[in-house]
C-alpha positions in Angstrom: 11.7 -2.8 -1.5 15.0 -0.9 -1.6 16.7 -2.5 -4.4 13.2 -1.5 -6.4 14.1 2.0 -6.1 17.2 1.5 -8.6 15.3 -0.8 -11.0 13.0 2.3 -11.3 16.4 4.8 -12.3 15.5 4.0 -15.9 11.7 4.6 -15.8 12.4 8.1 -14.2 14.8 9.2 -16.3 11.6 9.8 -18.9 11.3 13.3 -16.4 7.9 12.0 -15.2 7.0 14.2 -12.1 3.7 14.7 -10.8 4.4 17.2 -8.2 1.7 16.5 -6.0 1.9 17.6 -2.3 0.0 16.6 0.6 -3.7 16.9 1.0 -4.7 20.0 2.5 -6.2 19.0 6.6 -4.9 15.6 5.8 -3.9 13.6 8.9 0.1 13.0 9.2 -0.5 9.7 8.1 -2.7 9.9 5.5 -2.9 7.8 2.8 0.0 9.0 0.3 -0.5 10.6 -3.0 2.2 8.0 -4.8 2.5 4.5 -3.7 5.3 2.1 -4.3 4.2 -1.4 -3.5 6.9 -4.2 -3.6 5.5 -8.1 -3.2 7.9 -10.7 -2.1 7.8 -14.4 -2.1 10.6 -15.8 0.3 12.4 -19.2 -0.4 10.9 -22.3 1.7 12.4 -22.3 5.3 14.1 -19.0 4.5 10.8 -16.6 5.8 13.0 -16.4 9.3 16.1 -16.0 7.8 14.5 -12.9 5.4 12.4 -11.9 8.5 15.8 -11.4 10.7 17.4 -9.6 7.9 15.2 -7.0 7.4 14.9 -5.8 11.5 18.5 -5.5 10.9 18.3 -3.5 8.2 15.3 -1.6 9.6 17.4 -1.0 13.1 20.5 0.5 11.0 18.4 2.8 8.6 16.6 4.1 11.5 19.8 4.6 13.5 21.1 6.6 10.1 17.6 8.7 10.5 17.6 7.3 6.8 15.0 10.2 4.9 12.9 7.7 3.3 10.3 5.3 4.6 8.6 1.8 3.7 5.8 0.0 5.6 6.0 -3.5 6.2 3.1 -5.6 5.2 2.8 -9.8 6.3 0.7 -12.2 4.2 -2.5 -13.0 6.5 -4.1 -14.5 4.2 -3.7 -16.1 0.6 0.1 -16.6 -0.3 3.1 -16.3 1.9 4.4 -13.2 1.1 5.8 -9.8 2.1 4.1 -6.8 0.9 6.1 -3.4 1.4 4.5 -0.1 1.2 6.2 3.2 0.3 4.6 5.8 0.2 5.2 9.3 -1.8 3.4 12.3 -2.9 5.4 12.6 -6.2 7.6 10.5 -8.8 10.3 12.8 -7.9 9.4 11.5 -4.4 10.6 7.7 -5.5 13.4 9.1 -7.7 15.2 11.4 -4.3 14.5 7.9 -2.2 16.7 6.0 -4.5 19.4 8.6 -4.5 19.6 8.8 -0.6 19.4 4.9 -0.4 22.3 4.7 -3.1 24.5 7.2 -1.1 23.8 5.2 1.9 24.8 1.8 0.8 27.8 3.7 -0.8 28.9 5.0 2.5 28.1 1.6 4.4 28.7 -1.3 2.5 28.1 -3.7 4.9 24.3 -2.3 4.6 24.7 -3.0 0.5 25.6 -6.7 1.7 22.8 -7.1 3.8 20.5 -6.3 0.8 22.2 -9.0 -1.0 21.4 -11.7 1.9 17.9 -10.9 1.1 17.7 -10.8 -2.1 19.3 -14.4 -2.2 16.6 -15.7 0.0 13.3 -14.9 -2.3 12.5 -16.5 -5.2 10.6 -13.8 -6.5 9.8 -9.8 -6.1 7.2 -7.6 -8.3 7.3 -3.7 -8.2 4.1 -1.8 -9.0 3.5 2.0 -8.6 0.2 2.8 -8.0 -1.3 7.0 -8.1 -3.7 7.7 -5.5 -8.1 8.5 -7.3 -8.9 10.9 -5.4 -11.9 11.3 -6.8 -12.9 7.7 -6.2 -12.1 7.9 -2.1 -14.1 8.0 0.7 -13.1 9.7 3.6 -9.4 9.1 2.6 -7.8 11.7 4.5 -9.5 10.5 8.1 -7.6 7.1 7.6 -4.2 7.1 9.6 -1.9 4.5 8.6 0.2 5.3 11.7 -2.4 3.6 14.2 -3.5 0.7 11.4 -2.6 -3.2 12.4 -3.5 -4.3 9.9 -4.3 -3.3 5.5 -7.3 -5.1 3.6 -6.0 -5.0 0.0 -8.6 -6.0 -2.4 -7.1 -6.0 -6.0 -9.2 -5.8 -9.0 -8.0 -6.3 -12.4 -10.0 -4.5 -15.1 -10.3 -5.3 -19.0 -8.8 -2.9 -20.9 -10.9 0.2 -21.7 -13.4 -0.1 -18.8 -11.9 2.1 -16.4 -14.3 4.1 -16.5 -16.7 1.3 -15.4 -15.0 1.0 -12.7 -15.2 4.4 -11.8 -18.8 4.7 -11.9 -19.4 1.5 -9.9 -17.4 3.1 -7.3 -19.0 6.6 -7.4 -22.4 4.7 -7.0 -20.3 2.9 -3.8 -19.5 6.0 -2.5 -22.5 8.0 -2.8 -24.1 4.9 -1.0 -21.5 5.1 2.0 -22.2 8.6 2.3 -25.7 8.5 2.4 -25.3 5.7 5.2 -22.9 7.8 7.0 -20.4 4.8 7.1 -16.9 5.4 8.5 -15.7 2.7 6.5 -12.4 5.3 4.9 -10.8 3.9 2.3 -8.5 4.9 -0.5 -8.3 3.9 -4.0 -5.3 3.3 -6.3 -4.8 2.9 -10.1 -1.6 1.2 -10.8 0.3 3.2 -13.3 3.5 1.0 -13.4 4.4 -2.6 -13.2 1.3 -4.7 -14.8 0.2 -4.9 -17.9 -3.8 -5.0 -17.0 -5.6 -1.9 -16.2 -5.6 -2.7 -12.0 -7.0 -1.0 -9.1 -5.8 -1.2 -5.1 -9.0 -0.3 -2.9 -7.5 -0.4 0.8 -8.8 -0.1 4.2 -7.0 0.5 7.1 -7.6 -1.3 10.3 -7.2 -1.3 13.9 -8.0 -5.0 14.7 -9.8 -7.3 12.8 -12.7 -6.7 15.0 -13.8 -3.9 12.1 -14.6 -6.7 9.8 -16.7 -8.4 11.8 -18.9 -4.7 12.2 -18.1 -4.1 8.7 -19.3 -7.2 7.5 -22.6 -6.1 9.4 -22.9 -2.4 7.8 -22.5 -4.2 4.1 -25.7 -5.9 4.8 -27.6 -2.5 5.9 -26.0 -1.2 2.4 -27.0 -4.4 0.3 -31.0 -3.5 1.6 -30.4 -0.2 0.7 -29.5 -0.2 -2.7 -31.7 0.4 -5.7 -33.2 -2.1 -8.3 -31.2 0.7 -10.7 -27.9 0.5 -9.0 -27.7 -3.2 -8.5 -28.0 -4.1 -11.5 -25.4 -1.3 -13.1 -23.2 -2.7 -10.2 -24.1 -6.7 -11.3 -23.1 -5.8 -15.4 -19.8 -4.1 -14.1 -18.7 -7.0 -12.1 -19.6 -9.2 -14.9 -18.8 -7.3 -17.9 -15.6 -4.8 -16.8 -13.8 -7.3 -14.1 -11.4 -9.9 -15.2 -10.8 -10.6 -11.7 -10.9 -9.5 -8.2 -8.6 -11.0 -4.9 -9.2 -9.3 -1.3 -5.9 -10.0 1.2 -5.5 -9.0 4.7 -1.9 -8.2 5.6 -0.5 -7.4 9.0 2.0 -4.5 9.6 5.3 -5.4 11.1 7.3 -2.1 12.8 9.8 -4.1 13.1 10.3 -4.6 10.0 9.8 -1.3 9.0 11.4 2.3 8.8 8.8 5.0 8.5 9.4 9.4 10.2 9.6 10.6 13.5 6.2 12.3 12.6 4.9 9.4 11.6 6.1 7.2 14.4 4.6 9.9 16.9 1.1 9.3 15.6 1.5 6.0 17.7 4.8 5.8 19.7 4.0 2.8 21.7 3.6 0.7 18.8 6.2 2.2 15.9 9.1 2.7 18.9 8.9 -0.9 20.3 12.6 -2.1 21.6 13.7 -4.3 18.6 15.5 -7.4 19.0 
């Protein structure tokens, strides 16, 4: 999560800058533009120890008013892990982060130490940065991350030079969502950064995990209403574009997490809970 941001000093200096800013009539907490994602695998017996470490942290960043944010993300399913979500509109975005975060642990060292505990209890940590396909979401901008419990993740790997395969399959998703009038939002991103196989994010935000059980529902009304023609484009992607595909469900932690005052006003009650 925060040491990321210096490990990505290097790949900035390239003057990368997309200069992107925030949806026009998107919600506060829309989906951002630029994602950071960090994955973090903690050391056997150490997940309390790690967990501990970063309210800590969390409680002094927000007591700095620290002008940066992350989301924290639990493992619900498949591996143990953490899963920290930073969101951006811009590289520079990333880039001004880092700067403030290194002036901070500059100015509090103690803060710097902290980051070292934690670091010394995973035994691994993989940074991706991921830019936001617009033109493959669906109702994107209704989705507010402020009043999510929990993110379903479902990571697809593509072989290289079928991204475009993966773009039609989803247009043909989309234009099958809209046609249903689903309010299934979710927002798609290409990783740009950090593996070496063409891989997209497609997340959904959720409330409770009640919204799978009437999701799970709607894909069977969507299933009947597909074409013989669609179907089987969508059956040759799957088999002949995808080199794999994982779906996760990961619980957000506000404890464990440091995100705006306009952000934590979307849903007060749960992002300003008394921390331990």
């Amino acid at each position: 999560m925060r040491t990321t941001y210096f490990a990505l000093v290097t790949l900035l200096a390239l003057g990368t800058s997309l200069g992107w800013g925030q949806t026009a009539g998107a919600a506060p907490a829309a989906p951002p533009k630029v994602a950071l994602l960090v994955y973090q695998q903690t050391q056997p017996g150490k997940a309390g120890t790690r967990q501990d470490l970063e309210v800590s942290m969390a409680q002094a960043l927000d007591r700095l008013d620290a002008p940066f944010s992350w989301i924290d993300l639990e493992a619900v399913t498949g591996p143990p892990g953490a899963l920290f979500f930073d969101p951006g509109q811009s590289y520079e975005d990333i880039e001004k982060a880092g700067a403030q975060l290194g002036s901070i642990f500059a100015a509090h060292p103690e803060l710097s130490q902290m980051q070292q505990q934690i670091d010394e209890v995973l035994t691994s940590s993989s940074t991706v940065v991921a830019l936001r396909r617009d033109d493959l979401d669906y109702h994107a901008d209704s989705m507010d991350l402020a009043k999510a419990r929990f993110l379903r993740i479902e990571l697809v790997r593509v072989r290289p030079g079928h991204e475009r395969d993966f773009a039609d399959a989803q247009t043909t998703l989309r234009a099958l969502l809209e046609k249903s009038k689903s309010d299934a939002a979710r927002v798609i991103y290409q990783v740009n950064h950090g593996m070496t196989q063409p891989t997209f994010l497609i997340v959904e935000a959720l409330r409770s995990l009640k919204e799978l059980d009437d999701r799970i529902a709607a894909r069977k009304t969507l299933d009947h209403a597909l074409s013989d023609v669609d179907r089987v484009h969508l059956e040759r992607v799957a088999q002949d574009a995808y080199i794999s595909r994982e779906t996760n469900l990961y619980g957000i932690h506000p404890e464990m997490s440091h995100v705006s005052k306009d952000f934590a006003m979307q849903d007060p009650q749960f992002w300003k809970v008394q921390r331990p």
